[in-house]
C-alpha positions in Angstrom: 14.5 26.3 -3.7 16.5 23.7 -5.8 13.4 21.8 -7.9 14.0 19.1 -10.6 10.6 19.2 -11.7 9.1 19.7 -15.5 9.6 23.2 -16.3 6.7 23.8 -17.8 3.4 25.1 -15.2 1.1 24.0 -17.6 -1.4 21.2 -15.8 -2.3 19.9 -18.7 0.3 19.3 -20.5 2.8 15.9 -20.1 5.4 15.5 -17.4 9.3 14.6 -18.5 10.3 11.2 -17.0 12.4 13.7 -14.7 9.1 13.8 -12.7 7.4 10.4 -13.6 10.2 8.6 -12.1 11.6 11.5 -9.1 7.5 11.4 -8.1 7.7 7.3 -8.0 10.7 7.2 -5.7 9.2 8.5 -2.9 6.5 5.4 -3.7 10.0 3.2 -3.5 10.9 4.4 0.1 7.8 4.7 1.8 6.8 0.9 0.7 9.5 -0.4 1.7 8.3 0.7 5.1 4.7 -0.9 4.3 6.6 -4.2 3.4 8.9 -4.6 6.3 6.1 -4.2 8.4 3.2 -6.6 6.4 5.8 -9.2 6.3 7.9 -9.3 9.2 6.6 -7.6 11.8 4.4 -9.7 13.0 6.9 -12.5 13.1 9.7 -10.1 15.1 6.8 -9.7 17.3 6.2 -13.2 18.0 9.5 -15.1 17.8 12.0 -12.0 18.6 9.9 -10.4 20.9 8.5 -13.1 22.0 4.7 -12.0 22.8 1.1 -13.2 21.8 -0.2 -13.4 18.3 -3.5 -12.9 19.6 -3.2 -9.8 22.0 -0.7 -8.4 19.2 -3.4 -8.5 16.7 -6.2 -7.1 18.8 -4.0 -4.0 19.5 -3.3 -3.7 15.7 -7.1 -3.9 15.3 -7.8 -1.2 17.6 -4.9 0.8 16.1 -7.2 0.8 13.0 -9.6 3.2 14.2 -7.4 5.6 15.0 -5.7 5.0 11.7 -8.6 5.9 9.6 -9.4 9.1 11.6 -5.7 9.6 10.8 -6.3 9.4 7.2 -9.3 12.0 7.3 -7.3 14.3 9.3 -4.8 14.4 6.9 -6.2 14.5 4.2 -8.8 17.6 5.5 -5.0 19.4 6.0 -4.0 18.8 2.6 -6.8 20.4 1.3 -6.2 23.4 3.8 -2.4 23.7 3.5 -1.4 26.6 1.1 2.3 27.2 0.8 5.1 28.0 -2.0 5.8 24.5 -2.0 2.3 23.3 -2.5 -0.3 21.4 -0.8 0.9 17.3 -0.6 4.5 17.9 -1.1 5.6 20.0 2.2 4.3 17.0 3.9 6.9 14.2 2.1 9.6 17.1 3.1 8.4 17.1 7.0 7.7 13.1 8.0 10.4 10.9 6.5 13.1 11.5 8.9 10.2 11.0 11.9 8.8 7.7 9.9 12.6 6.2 9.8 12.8 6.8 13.9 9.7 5.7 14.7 10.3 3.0 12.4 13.6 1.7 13.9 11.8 2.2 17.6 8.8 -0.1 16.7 11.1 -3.2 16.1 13.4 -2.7 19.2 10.9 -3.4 21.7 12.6 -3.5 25.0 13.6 -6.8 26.3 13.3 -5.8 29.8 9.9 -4.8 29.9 7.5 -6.6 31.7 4.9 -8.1 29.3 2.0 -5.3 30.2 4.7 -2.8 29.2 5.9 -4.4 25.8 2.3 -4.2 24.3 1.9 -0.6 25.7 5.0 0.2 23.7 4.0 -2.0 20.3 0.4 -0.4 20.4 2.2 3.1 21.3 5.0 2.7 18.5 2.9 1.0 16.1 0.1 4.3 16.0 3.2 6.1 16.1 4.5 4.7 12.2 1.1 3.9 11.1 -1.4 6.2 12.3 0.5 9.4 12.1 4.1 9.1 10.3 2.7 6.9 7.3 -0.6 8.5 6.9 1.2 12.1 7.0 3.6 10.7 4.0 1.1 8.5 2.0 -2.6 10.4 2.0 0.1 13.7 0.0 1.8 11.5 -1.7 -1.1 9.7 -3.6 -3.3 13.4 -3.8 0.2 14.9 -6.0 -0.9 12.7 -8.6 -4.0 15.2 -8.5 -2.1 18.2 -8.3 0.8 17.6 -10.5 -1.7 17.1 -13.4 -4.8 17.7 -14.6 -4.0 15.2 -18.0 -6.0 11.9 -17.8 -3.3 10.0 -19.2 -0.4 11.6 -17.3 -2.7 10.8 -13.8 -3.1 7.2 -15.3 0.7 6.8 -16.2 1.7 8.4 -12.7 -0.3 5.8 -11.0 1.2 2.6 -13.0 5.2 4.3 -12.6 4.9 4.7 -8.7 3.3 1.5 -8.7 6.3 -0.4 -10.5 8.8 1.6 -7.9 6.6 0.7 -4.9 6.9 -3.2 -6.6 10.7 -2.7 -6.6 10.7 -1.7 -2.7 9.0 -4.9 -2.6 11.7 -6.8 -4.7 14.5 -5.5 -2.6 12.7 -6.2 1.0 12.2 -9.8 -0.2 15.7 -10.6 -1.8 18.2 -8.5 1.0 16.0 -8.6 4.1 16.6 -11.9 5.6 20.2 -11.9 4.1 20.8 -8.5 6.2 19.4 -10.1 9.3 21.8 -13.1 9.0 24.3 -10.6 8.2 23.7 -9.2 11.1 22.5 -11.2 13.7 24.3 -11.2 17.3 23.9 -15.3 17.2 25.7 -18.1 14.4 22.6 -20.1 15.3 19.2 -18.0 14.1 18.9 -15.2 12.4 15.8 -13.8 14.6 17.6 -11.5 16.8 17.0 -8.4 18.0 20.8 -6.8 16.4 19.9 -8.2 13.1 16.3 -6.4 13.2 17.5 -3.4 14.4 20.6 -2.7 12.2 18.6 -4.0 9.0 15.9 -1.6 9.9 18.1 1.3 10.4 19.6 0.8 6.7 16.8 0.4 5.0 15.5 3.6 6.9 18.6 5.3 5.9 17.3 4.4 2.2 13.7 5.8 2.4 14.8 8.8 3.5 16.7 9.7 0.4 13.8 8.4 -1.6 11.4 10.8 0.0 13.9 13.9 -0.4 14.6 13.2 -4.6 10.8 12.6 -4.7 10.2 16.2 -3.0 12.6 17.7 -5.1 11.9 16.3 -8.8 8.1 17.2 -8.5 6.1 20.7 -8.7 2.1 20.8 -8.3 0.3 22.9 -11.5 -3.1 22.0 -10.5 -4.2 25.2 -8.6 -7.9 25.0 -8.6 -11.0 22.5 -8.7 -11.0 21.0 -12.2 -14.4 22.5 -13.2 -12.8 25.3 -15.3 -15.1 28.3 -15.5 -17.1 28.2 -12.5 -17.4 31.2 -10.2 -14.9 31.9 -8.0 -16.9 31.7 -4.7 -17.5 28.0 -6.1 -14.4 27.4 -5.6 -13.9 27.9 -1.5 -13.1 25.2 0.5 -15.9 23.5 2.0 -16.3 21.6 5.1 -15.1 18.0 6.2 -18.7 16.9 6.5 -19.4 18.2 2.8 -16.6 16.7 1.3 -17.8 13.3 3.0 -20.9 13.7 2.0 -19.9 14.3 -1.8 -17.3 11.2 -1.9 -20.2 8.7 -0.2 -22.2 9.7 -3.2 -19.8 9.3 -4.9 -20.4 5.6 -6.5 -17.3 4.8 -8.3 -15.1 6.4 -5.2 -17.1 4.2 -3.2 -16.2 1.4 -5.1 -12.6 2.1 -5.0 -12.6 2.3 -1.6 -14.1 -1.2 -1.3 -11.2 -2.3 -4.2 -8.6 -0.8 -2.3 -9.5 -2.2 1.4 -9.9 -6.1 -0.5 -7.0 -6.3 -2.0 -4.8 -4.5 0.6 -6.3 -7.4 2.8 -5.6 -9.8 0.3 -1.6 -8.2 0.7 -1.3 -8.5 4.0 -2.5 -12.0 4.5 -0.2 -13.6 1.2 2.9 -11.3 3.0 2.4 -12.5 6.4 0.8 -15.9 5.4 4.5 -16.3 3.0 6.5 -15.7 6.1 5.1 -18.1 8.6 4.2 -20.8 4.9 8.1 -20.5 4.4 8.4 -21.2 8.0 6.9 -23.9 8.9 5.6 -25.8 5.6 8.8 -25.3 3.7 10.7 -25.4 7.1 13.2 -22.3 5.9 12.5 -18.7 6.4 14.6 -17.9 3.3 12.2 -19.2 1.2 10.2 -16.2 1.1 12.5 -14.9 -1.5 11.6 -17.0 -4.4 7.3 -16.8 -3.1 7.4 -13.3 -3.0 9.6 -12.1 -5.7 7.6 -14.7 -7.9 4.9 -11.8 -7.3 7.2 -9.2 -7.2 9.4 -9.3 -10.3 6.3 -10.5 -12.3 4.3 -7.3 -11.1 7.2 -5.1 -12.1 7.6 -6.8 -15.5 3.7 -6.3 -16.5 3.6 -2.8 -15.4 6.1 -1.3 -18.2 3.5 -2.6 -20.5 0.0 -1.6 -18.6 0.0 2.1 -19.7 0.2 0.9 -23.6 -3.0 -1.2 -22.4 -4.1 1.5 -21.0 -4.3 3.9 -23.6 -5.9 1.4 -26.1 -8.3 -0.4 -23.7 -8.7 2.6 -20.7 -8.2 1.7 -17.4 -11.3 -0.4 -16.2 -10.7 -3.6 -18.5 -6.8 -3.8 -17.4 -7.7 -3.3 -13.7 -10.8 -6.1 -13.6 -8.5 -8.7 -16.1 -5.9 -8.4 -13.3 -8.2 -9.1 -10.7 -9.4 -12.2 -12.6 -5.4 -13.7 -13.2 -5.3 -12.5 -9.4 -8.3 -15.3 -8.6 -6.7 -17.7 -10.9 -2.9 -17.5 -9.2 -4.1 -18.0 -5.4 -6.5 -20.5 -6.7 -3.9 -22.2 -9.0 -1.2 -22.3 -5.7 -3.6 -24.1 -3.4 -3.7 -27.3 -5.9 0.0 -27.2 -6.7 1.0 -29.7 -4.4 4.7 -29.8 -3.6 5.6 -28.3 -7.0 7.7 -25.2 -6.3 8.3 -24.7 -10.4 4.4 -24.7 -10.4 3.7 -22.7 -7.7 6.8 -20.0 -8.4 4.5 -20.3 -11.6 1.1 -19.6 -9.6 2.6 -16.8 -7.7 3.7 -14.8 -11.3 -0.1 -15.1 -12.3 -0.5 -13.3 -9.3 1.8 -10.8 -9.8 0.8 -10.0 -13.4 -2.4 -9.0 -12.5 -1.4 -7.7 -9.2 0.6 -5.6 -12.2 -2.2 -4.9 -14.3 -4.8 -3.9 -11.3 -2.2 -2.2 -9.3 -1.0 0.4 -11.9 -4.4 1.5 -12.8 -5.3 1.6 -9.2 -4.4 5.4 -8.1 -5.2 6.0 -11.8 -8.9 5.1 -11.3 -9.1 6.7 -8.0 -8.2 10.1 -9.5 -10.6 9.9 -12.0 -13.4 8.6 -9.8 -12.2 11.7 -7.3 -12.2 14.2 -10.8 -15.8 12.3 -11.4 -17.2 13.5 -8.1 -16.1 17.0 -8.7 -17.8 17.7 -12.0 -21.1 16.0 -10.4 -20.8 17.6 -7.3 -18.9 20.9 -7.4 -17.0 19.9 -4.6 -13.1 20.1 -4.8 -12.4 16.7 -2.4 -9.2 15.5 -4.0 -6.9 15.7 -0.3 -10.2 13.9 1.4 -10.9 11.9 -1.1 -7.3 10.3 -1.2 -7.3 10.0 2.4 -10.5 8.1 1.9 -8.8 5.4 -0.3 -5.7 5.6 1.6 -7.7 5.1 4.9 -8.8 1.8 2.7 -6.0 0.3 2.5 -5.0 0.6 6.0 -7.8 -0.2 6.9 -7.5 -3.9 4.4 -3.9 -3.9 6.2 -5.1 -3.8 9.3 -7.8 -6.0 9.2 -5.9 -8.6 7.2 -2.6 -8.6 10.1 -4.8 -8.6 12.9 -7.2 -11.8 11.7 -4.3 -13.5 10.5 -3.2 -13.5 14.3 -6.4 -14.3 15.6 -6.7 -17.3 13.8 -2.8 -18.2 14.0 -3.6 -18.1 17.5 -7.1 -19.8 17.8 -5.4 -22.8 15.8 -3.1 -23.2 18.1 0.0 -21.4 17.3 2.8 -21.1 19.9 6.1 -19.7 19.2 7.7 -21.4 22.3 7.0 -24.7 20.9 10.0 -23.4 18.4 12.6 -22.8 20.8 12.1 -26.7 22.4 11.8 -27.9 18.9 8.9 -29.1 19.1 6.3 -28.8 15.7 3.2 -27.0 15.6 -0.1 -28.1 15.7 -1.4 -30.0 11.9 -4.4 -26.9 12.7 -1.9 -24.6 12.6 -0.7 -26.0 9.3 -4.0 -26.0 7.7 -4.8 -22.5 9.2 -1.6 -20.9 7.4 -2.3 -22.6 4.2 -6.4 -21.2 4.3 -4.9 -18.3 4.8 -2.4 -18.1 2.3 -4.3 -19.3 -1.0 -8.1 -19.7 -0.6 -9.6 -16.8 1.5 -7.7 -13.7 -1.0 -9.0 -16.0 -3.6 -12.3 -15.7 -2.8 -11.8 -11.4 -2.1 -10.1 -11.4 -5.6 -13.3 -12.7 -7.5 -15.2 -10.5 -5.5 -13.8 -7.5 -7.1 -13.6 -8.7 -10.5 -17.0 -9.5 -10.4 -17.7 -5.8 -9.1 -15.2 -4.1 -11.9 -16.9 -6.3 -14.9 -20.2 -5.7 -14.1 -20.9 -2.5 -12.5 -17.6 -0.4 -12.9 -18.2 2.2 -16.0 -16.3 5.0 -14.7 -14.7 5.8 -18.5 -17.9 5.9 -20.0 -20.0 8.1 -17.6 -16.6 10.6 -16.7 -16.2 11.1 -20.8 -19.9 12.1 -20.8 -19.4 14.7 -18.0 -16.6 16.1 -19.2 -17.7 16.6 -23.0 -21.3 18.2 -21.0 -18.8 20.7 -19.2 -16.7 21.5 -22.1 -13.7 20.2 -21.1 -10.9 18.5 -22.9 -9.5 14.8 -23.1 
């Protein structure tokens, strides 16, 4: 099969930016996905679609339990599929083309439903993207970065370079996706209709498709077997689901990803969705989202080309908890600008750089902490382990979308109120600014405080792996 990969089969050995950057592609399509739906579908759901903030975020919430199964399930078949093509990549191969329908059939909700039926079909489409396209793409896609190599600094660089590509999905949602949907739009007098959503979506589909193929075919998997070199064979067998639990909830630097990873994907969710309706109805212009959210974005993608030279001097831990800190700072910063766009553009780049500097050591980490586990344990838990963090995540988006509508809509908010021009409540106001700067303010410190003080996952995996004779 035609492969772009490295030639070499050594796992230990470095990758050729052939594979660094074919690998982080498939991280460029598949977050677009992630950000189309954080920031705008909640908004198509309200103000195109025209139902209830509240009852849509209950059924997201719900969603979230079947989501996290999801994850498990998937990542229990990683670890059981055996194939030419490996374990993780098949599945990148299999479910983008299903992830682009389902995709384009979650934001064309039918506008002759009745109401009952249109939140069937979100709560159907949605677990239809989320719970099984996503997860099928995303739980293989973070566990290659265990199986293309077994080099610390290779699983650390891998992490930052899909990281910046995932940042540039980002950059293009925010600049081109209310520009397409004006483009597009059936109506000279609002861009919110349901052509412009559906057309946009379709392209951008269109987009991550091709991202997920060059991904498939640039990479190749080397790592073979559980990275404790030298045991017996019959250690090596696949264990059960309920072992490889068990091991990663001992696990205490997994299980302190997982909390990482399920606060800050929180803290995504609510500064997406809290920019969307802040643009709306502070600023008074949807377009502003561009300049709020690439302020984040291009900032993020500038910091990460210089994270891995951190990295190597520092290790991982310090860059990761120093972002979370400028993280605190930036949301912090934003809530006392005022009406100062220059200072809050300003606020938002603090946020990015250490979104930046936390973000590309994230997977990093979680590869370690899963390599961690393995020599303490003997159990090889890398698919269930990234489903684990990736069921985090999910779980932070989740969370974060669905009690950003239940407050929207306990303060008040009524998207009908729009159409007769008529403002929104001052609650509503104060609710989307709460939202926006001071509650992922307070999650941010609460991870920094965790990664300073208790977080000494270099240290203690050095240790193991000088007792089990194996090499940097």
């Amino acid at each position: 099969m035609l492969n772009f990969a490295t030639k070499h089969d050594d796992p230990d050995r470095t990758l050729g930016w052939n594979e660094r950057i074919g690998y982080a592609t498939g991280a460029f399509g598949w977050n677009m996905m992630n950000g189309i739906i954080g920031t705008f579908l909640t908004v198509y759901l309200t103000n195109v679609a025209l139902l209830d903030a509240a009852i849509i975020s209950t059924l997201i919430a719900v969603s979230k339990v079947f989501d996290g199964i999801s994850d498990l399930i998937v990542g229990r078949m990683v670890d059981k599929t055996s194939s030419k093509m490996g374990k993780a990549r098949p599945w990148i191969l299999r479910m983008c083309i299903p992830l682009a329908v389902t995709m384009i059939l979650l934001f064309f909700v039918p506008q002759n439903f009745p109401s009952m039926m249109k939140y069937v079909y979100v709560f159907i489409m949605y677990n239809l993207v989320n719970t099984v396209c996503l997860t099928a793409i995303q739980v293989p896609f973070y566990s290659m970065i265990s199986l293309l190599t077994r080099n610390s600094y290779e699983r650390g660089f891998l992490g930052n370079i899909q990281q910046i590509f995932q940042t540039i999905g980002n950059i293009l949602v925010n600049t081109i996706f209310t520009i397409m949907l004006t483009k597009f739009s059936s109506s000279a007098d609002t861009y919110m209709t349901q052509q412009g959503f559906t057309v946009t979506i379709t392209i951008l589909c269109a987009v991550m498709v091709a991202a997920c193929l060059i991904s498939f075919l640039s990479t190749k998997e080397r790592v073979k077997d559980t990275e404790g070199a030298g045991e017996a064979e019959e250690k090596r067998e696949k264990v059960s689901a309920m072992t490889a639990v068990k091991s990663l909830l001992s696990n205490k630097y997994w299980v302190m990803m997982f909390f990482a990873m399920l606060c800050i994907f929180f803290v995504i969710i609510f500064y997406s969705i809290g920019g969307v309706y802040y643009a709306i109805y502070i600023f008074g212009d949807m377009g502003q989202i561009s300049w709020m959210n690439n302020a984040i974005s291009i900032a993020q993608f500038a910091v990460m080309f210089a994270t891995p030279f951190f990295m190597k001097k520092f290790g991982k831990r310090p860059i990761y908890a120093l972002g979370m800190l400028f993280l605190t700072l930036g949301f912090l910063g934003f809530g006392f600008a005022g009406s100062s766009i220059p200072l809050m553009a300003a606020f938002n780049a603090l946020k990015g750089i250490g979104l930046g500097m936390s973000g590309g050591m994230a997977m990093g980490l979680v590869a370690d902490a899963i390599l961690y586990g393995q020599l303490k344990t003997g159990v090889n838990a890398v698919g269930m382990g990234n489903a684990g963090t990736s069921a985090a995540q999910k779980l932070g988006l989740g969370l974060g979308q669905a009690i950003f509508g239940w407050v929207l809509s306990g303060a008040g908010f009524n998207a009908a109120l729009d159409q007769q021009g008529i403002a929104q409540p001052e609650t509503v106001i104060t609710a989307i600014k709460f939202m926006y700067n001071y509650i992922p303010m307070i999650m941010c410190a609460l991870i920094f405080l965790m990664m300073a003080i208790f977080f000494n996952l270099d240290k203690d995996l050095k240790k193991l792996k000088a007792e089990k004779g194996i090499a940097e």
